[in-house]
C-alpha positions as a Markdown table, in Angstrom:
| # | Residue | x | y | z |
|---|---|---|---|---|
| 1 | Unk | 178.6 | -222.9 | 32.3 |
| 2 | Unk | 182.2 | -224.4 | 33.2 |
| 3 | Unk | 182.7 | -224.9 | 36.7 |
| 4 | Unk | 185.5 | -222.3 | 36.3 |
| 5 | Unk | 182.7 | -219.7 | 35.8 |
| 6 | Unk | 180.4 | -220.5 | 38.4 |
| 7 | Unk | 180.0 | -218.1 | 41.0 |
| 8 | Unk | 178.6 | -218.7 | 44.3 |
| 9 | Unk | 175.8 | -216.3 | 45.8 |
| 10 | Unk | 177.1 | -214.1 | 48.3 |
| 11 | Unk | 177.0 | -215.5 | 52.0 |
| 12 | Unk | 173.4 | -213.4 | 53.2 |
| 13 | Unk | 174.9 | -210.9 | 56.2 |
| 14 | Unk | 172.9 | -210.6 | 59.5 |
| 15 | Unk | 172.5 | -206.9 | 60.5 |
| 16 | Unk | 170.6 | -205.2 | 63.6 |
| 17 | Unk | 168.1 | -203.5 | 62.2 |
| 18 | Unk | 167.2 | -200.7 | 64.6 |
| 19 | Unk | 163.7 | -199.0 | 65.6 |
| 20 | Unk | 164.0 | -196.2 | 67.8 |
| 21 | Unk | 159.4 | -195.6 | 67.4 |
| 22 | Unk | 156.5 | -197.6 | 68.4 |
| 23 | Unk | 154.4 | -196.4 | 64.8 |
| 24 | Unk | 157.5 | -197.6 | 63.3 |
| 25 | Unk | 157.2 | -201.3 | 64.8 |
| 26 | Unk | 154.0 | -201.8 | 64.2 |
| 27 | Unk | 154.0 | -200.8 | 61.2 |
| 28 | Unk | 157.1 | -203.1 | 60.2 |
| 29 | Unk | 155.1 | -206.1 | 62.0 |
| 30 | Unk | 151.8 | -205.2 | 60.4 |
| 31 | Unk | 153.3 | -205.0 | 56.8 |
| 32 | Unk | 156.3 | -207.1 | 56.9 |
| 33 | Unk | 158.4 | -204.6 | 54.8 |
| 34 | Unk | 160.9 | -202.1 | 56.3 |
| 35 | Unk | 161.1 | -198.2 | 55.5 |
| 36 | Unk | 164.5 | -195.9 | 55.0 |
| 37 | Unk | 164.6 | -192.3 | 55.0 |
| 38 | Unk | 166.1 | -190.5 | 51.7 |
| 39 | Unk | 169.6 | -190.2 | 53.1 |
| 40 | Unk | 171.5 | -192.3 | 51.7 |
| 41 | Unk | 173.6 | -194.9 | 53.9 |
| 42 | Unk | 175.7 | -197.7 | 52.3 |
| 43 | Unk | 175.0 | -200.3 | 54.9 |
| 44 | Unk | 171.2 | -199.6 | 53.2 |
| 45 | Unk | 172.7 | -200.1 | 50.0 |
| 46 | Unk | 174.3 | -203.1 | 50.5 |
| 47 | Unk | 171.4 | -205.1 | 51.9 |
| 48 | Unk | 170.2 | -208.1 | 49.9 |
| 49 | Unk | 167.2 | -210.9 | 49.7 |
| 50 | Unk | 168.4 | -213.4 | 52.1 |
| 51 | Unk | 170.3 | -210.8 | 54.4 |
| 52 | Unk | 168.7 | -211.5 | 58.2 |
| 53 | Unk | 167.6 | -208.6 | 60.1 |
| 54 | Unk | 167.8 | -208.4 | 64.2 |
| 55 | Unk | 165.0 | -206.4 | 65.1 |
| 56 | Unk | 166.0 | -204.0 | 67.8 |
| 57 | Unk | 163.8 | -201.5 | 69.8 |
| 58 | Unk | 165.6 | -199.1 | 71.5 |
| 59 | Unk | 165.1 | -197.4 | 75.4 |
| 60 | Unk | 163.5 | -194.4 | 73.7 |
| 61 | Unk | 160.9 | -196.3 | 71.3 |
| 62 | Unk | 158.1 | -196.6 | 73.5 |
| 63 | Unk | 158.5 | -193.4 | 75.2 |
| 64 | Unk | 159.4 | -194.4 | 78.5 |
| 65 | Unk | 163.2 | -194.7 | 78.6 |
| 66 | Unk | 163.4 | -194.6 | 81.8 |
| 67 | Unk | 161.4 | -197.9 | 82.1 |
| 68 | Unk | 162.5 | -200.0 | 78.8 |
| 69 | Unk | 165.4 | -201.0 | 77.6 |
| 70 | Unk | 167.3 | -201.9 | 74.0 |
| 71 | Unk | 166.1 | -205.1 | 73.2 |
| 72 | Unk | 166.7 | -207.4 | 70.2 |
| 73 | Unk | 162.6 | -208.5 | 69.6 |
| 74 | Unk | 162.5 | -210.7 | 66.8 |
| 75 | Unk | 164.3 | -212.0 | 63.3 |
| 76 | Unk | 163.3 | -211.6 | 59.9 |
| 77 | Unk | 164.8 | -212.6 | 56.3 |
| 78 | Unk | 165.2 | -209.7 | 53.5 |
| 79 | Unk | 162.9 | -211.0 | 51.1 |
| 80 | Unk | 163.2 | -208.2 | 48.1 |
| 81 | Unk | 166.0 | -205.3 | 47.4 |
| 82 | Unk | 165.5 | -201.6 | 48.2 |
| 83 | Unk | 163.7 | -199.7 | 46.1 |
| 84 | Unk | 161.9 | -196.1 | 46.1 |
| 85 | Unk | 158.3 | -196.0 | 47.2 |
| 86 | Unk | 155.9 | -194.3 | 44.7 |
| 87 | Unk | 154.6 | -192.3 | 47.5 |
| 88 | Unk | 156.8 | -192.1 | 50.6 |
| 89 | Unk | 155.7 | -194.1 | 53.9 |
| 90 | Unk | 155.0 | -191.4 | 57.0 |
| 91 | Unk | 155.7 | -192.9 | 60.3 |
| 92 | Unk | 155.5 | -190.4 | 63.5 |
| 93 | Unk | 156.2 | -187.3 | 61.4 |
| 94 | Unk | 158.4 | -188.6 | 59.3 |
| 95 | Unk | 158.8 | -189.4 | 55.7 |
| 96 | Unk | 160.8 | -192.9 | 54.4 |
| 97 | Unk | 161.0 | -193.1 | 50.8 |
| 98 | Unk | 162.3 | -196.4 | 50.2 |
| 99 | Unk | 162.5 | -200.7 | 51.4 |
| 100 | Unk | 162.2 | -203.7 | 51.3 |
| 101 | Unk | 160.1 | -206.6 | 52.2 |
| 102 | Unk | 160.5 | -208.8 | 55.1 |
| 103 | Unk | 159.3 | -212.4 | 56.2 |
| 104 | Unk | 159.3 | -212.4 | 59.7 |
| 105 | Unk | 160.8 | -215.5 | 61.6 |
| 106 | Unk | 160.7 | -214.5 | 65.7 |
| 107 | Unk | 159.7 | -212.3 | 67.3 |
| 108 | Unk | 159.4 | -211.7 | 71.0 |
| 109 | Unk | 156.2 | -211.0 | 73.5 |
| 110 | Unk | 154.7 | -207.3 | 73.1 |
| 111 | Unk | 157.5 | -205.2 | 74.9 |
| 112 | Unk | 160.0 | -208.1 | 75.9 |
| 113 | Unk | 163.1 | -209.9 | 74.0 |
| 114 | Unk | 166.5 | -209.8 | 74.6 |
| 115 | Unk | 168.1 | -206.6 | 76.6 |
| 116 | Unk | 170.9 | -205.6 | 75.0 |
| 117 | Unk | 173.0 | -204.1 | 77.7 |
| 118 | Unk | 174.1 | -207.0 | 79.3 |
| 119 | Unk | 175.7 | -208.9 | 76.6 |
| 120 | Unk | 177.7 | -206.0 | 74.8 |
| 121 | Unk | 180.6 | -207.4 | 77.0 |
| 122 | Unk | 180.3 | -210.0 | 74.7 |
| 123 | Unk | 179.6 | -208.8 | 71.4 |
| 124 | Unk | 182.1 | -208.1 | 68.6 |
| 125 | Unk | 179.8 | -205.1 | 67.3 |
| 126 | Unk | 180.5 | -203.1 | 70.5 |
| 127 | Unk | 184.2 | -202.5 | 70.7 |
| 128 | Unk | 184.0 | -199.7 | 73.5 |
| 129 | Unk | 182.7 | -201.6 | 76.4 |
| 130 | Unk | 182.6 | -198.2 | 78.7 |
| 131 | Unk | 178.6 | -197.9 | 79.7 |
| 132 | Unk | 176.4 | -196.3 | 77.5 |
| 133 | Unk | 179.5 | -195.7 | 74.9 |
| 134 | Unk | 177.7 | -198.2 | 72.9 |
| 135 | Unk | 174.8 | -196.8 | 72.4 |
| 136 | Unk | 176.1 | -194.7 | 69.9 |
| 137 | Unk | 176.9 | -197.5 | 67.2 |
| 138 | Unk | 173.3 | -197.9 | 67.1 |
| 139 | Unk | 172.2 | -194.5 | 65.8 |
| 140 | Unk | 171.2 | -195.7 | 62.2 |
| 141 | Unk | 169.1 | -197.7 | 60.2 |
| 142 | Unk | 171.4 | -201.0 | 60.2 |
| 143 | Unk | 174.4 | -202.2 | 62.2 |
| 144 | Unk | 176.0 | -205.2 | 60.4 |
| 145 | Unk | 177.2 | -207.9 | 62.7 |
| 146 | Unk | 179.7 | -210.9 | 62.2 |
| 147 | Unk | 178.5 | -214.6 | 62.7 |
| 148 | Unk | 179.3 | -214.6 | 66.3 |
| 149 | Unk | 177.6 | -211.8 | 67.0 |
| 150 | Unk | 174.5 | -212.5 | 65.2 |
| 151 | Unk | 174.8 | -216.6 | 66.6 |
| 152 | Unk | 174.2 | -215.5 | 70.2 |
| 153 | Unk | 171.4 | -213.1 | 69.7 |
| 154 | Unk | 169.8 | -215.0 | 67.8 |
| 155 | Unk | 170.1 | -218.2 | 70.4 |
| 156 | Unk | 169.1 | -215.7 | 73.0 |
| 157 | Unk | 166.5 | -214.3 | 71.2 |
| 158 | Unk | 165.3 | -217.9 | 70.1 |
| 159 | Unk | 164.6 | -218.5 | 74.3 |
| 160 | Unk | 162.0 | -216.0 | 74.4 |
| 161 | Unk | 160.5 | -215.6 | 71.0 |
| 162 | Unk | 157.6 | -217.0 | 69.6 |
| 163 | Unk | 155.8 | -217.3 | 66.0 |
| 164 | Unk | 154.9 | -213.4 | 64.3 |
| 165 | Unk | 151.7 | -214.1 | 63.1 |
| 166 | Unk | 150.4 | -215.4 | 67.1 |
| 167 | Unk | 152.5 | -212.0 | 68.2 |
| 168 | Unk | 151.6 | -209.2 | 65.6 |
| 169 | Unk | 148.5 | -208.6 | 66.7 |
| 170 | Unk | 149.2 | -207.5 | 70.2 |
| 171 | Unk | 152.1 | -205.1 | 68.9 |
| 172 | Unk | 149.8 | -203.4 | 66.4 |
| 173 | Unk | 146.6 | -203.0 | 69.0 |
| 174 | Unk | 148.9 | -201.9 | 71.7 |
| 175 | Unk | 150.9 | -199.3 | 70.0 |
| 176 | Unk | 147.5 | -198.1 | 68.1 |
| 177 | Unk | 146.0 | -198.0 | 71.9 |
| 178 | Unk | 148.5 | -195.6 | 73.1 |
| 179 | Unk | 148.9 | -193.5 | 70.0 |
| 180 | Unk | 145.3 | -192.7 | 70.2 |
| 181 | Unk | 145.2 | -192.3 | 73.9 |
């Protein structure tokens, strides 16, 4: 191949990559892969092996939003394109018929990571800095974020996290503890 012809790969993109249901985390912890719902989204479509994924829980994913917060809990590396699932994945009612796989990186202490709220001040992603108006930008699967953005979470979130496979366990027992109960 000439040098003319070479191509370099595609810089990997860092996106939030948001759960908004405690079935839904564990599930992503326990099996590394994530899960999309049929409707198509062409942030979903653009993700590729090597992309980095912000894992983000929001207020309402353990059911006490009164109590949690939106917090960035962990990092993980795309490690497979999207495909369709032979049989769709059900998570809390409902049905996600395509992913990807995932090798987790970070990931924060059951319930904890880095809250959100306070740094949207200085975060690209979040144009409209009036409270709670950026809550909004976070109402789908993915949110893609420019280096700056996805530098300081991932500094911040690199404070509090620890290794996935020491963490996973309490997530999955935990959320199975109060799903049952």
């Amino acid at each position: 191949m000439s040098p003319d012809t070479h191509t370099e790969p595609e810089p990997a993109n860092t996106y939030l990559l948001i759960l908004s249901e405690r079935e839904a985390v564990a599930w992503v912890l326990r099996t590394s892969r994530m899960a999309f719902p049929a409707t198509r989204r062409a942030e979903v479509e653009r993700l590729k092996v090597g992309d980095r994924l912000l894992l983000l829980t929001t207020r309402g994913c353990w059911h006490n939003p009164t109590r949690d917060r939106t917090r960035v809990i962990g990092l993980a590396e795309v490690t497979s394109s999207v495909r369709a699932y032979d049989e769709p994945v059900t998570l809390a009612g409902r049905d996600f018929t395509r992913g990807c796989g995932l090798r987790l990186e970070l990931l924060s202490p059951y319930r904890t990571g880095v809250e959100l709220a306070p740094l949207v001040p200085d975060l690209e992603v979040f144009p409209d800095t009036r409270p709670g108006a950026w809550a909004v930008r976070i109402r789908r699967p993915l949110v893609q974020l420019g280096p700056a953005d996805a530098e300081l979470l991932t500094r911040e979130l690199d404070k509090v996290a620890g290794a996935p496979e020491d963490l996973v366990p309490e997530y999955v027992e935990k959320v199975r503890l109060a799903v049952s109960g």
